[in-house]
Every structure is written in structure tokens, then in C-alpha cells.
Phi, psi and omega in degrees: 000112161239176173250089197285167224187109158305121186305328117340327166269010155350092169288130190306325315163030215258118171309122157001315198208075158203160175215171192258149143200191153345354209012255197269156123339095187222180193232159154204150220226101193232147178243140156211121147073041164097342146295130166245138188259117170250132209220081209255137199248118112236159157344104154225181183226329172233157159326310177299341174293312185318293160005275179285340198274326169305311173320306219265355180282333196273334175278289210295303174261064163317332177288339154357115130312317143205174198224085157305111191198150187227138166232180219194094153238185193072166199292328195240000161076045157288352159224122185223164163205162170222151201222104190257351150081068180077306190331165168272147192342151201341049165272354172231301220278277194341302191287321173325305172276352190260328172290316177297313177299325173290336201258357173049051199216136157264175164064025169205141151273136147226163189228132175246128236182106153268136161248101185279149186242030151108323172250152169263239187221303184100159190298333187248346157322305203267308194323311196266053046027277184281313188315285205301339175291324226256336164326306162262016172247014177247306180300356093358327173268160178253151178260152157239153182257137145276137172245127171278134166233182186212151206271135172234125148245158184216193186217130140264131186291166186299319229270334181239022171311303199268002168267325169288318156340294175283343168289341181264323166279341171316295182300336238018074177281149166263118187253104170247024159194136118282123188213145194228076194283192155300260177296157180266132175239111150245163193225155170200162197230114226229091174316153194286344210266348148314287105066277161336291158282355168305293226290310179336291181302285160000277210299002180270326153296104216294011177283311203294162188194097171324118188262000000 
């Protein structure tokens, strides 16, 4: 279950167990004094993506002087790194990330690919640079919320049909299995900011049997 979000509409404000990240893979594009700044945004979730996403950035413009980048994972953005990829000491990796931060978002890469043109920028040239491209390929992007959910199954006799029922429309619970046996089996996808007091109830209904 997401929300999609136009990047203006950022909400300040983010529910225990939802985070901002990405949709779709998007760009942006800054020229200064004969450099062009390439600014590529996606979606990832493990390192090894992270990877693979360099990689295949690094085989197409390979003639790049450099391929600068910073990513932001996990719910709470706790495993992050910036890369400034030869540039001096955090003039590209540094603003990169500070832009997934200002944008209030994880679970995203971005890679900056310079092609250099020949003058050089100075140390406060290449930050608003790397900023402003990565600016705009995070503004460019549609943001989506994610809700962490987390899966609960249990078992019930016929006799707690209608209590387990209703606990499920009170909530709008999602139900992602049901079988209907000698006993009833279920599965629901239960969001973490809940998550407690569903299981509170479920165990209050003397039918129900936690698996």
C-alpha cells in the first residue's frame, strides 16, 4: 500500500512506520563553464543494488570524468555513504546527500556523472553544482510513502468468525490468506504503528490461536 506525492507536497510530518523514497528512476541536468552535471535518482533497498546501479552508470558514460554519488537507506536513513570520486574532499558526495536529506527521503541513490569542461569550478562551484543537479532530479521525481507492514498469522475456530471479522473492518485490515478447514487460517498484513494492539485483541478472542 503507498501514496503517491508530488514533491511539493512533502509532507513535514511522517507516521512511526512510513518513510519518503522514490517511485520511478529520474534526472536532472546543470551546465556550468563548459561542465555538464548528469544527475540520475533511484529507488534501492540493498547495497548490492546500490552496485549494480553504479555499475551500469559507469560502462554507459564511461568517457565521465567522474561518477560522484551518495545514497540513504533504511526507515530512519542509518546506513548512508557520500562519494565524491576524485572532486575535493566533500564537494560532491556531501551536497548529494544533504539533498536525499533535505527531500526527506530514503531507500534512494543518486550518481552525479561530470563531464569536464575544461575550467575549473573552485570548491564552492562544484557543491552548487552537484546540489543543484541532484536537486533537480530529486524534484523531478514522484515521491512515494511507504507503510512498514509486517505479516500476522493465526487460527480460529468457527465460534470467533465474527469477532475475528470485525476486528478486521474496524481496522481496515488487509487479508492475505484465508482457508477455510475444520479450523479457519489466517494471514493479515498488519502496519507496525498498530501492530500491537491488533495482536492485544486477536489474543483477547478466546477462539483465536497465534501462530
Amino acid at each position: 500500500m503507498s501514496l503517491l506525492l508530488k514533491s511539493y507536497f512533502l509532507p513535514h510530518t511522517l507516521f512511526m512506520d512510513t518513510f519518503l523514497t522514490i517511485k520511478e528512476p529520474s534526472e536532472g541536468e546543470y551546465k556550468e563553464k563548459g561542465s555538464k552535471f548528469l544527475a540520475f535518482a533511484f529507488q534501492v533497498r540493498t547495497e548490492d543494488e546500490i552496485k549494480e546501479r553504479l555499475e551500469e552508470l559507469r560502462k554507459k558514460y564511461y568517457d565521465a570524468r567522474h561518477h560522484c554519488y551518495a545514497y540513504q537507506l533504511g526507515q530512519n536513513g542509518e546506513l548512508w555513504r557520500a562519494n565524491d570520486d576524485g572532486e575535493p574532499n566533500h564537494s560532491a558526495g556531501t551536497p548529494i546527500l544533504n539533498q536525499i536529506k533535505s527531500f526527506n527521503l530514503t531507500d534512494v541513490l543518486v550518481v552525479v556523472i561530470r563531464y569536464f569542461g575544461g575550467t575549473k569550478l573552485g570548491v564552492s562551484g562544484l557543491i552548487n553544482a552537484y546540489k543543484t543537479s541532484t536537486h533537480e532530479a530529486l524534484e523531478n521525481a514522484e515521491i512515494e510513502q511507504k507503510i512498514i507492514t509486517k505479516t500476522v498469522s493465526f487460527s480460529f475456530d468457527y465460534l470467533g468468525m465474527n469477532d475475528v471479522m470485525k476486528l478486521i473492518k474496524d481496522y481496515n485490515l488487509e487479508i492475505i490468506n484465508q482457508e477455510f478447514t475444520n479450523t479457519c487460517q489466517m494471514k493479515l498484513s498488519l502496519r507496525l504503528a498498530i501492530l500491537e494492539e491488533v495482536e492485544a485483541k486477536l489474543n483477547n478472542i478466546k477462539e483465536v490461536k497465534m501462530d
